[in-house]
C-alpha positions in Angstrom: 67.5 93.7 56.5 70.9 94.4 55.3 70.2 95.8 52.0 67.7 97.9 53.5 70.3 98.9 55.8 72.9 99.6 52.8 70.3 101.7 51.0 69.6 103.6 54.1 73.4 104.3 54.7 73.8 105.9 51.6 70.6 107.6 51.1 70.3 109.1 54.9 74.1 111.3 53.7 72.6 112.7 50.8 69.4 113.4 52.5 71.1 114.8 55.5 73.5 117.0 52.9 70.6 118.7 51.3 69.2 119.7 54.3 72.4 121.4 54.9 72.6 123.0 52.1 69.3 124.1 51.6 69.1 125.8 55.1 72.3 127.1 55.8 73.7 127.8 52.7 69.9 129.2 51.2 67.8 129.7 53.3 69.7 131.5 56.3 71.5 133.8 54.4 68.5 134.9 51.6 66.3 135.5 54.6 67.8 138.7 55.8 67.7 140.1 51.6 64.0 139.6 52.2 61.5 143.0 51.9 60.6 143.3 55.7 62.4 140.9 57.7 64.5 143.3 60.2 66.8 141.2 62.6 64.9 140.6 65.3 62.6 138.8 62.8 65.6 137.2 60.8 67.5 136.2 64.3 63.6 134.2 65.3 63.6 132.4 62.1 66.9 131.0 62.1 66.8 130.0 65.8 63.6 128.2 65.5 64.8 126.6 61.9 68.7 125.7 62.8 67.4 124.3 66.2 64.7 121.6 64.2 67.6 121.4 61.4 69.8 120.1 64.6 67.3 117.8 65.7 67.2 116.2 62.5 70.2 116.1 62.1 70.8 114.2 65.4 68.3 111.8 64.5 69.8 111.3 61.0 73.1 110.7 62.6 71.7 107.9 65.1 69.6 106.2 61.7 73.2 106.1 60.2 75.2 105.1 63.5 72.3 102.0 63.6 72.2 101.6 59.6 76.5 101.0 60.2 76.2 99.0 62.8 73.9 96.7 60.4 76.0 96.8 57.3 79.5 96.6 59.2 81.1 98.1 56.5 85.0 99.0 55.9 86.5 101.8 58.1 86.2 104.7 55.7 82.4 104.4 55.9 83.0 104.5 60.0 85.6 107.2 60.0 83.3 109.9 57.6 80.4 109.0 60.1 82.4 109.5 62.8 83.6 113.3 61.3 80.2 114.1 60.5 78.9 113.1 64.2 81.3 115.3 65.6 81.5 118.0 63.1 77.7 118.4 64.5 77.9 117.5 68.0 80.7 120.5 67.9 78.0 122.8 66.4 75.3 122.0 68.9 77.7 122.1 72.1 80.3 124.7 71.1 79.3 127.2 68.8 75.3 127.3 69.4 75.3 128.1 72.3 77.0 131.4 72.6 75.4 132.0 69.2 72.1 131.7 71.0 73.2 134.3 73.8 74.4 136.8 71.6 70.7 136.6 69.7 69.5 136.8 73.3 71.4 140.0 73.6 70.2 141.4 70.0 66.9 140.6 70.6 66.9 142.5 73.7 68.1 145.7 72.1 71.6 145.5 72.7 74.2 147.0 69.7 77.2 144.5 68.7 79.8 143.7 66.6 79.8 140.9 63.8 80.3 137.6 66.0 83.2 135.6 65.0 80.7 132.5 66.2 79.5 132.5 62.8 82.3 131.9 60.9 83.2 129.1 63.0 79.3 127.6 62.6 79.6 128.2 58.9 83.5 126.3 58.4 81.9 123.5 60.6 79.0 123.4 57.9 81.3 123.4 55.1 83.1 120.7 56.7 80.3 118.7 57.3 79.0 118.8 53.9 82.5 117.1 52.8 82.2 114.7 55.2 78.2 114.1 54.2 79.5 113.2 50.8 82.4 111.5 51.3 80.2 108.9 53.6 78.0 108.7 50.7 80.5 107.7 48.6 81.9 105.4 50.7 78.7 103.7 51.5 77.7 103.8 47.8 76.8 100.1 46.7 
């Protein structure tokens, strides 16, 4: 059980990174250069796809919270989980939601400025991709 739980902890980081980086770094912003996709479209899309990313992402972090408690390994494998954890709990709670009511607002016609939302969301993602890799580092065997 515990080197099934040591192969999990470092292959559920790297799994969990490219996710990342293939949605938000790919994905979200190549979909707007698409022929055809106006905002309205582009602002569907990404909800529907950042909102399954986020549950995967929450379900990743819970396999690696139970693969850590399993492997009970040194406190730099527990302190880049714990970054990562919150690095994404701070996405979901924070800087979704008002993400979500200004799409609410787009959607429904309204003109507005570039929200600074996204910047945060993106640093956040940035951050978290450090923190993805240095917990796979640290849980390398």
């Amino acid at each position: 059980m515990d080197t099934v739980a040591q192969h999990v902890l470092w292959l559920l980081p790297m799994l969990w990174l490219g996710m990342v980086l293939a949605i938000s770094f790919l994905e979200a912003p190549l979909k707007f250069r698409a022929p055809g996709v106006t905002l309205a479209l582009g602002l569907g899309i990404g909800r529907l796809v950042f909102r399954a990313l986020n549950v995967v992402e929450a379900v990743l972090a819970v396999a690696l919270v139970l693969a850590t408690l399993v492997v009970a390994p040194g406190p730099s494998v527990w302190a880049w989980l714990a970054v990562a954890v919150v690095l994404l709990a701070a996405q979901v709670l924070v800087v979704r939601p008002p993400l979500s009511r200004r799409a609410d607002r787009v959607l429904a016609g309204e003109e507005l400025p570039r929200s600074h939302a996204h910047f945060w969301y993106i640093g956040l993602e940035v951050a978290k991709v450090v923190a993805l890799l240095g917990l796979a580092i640290a849980a390398a065997p």
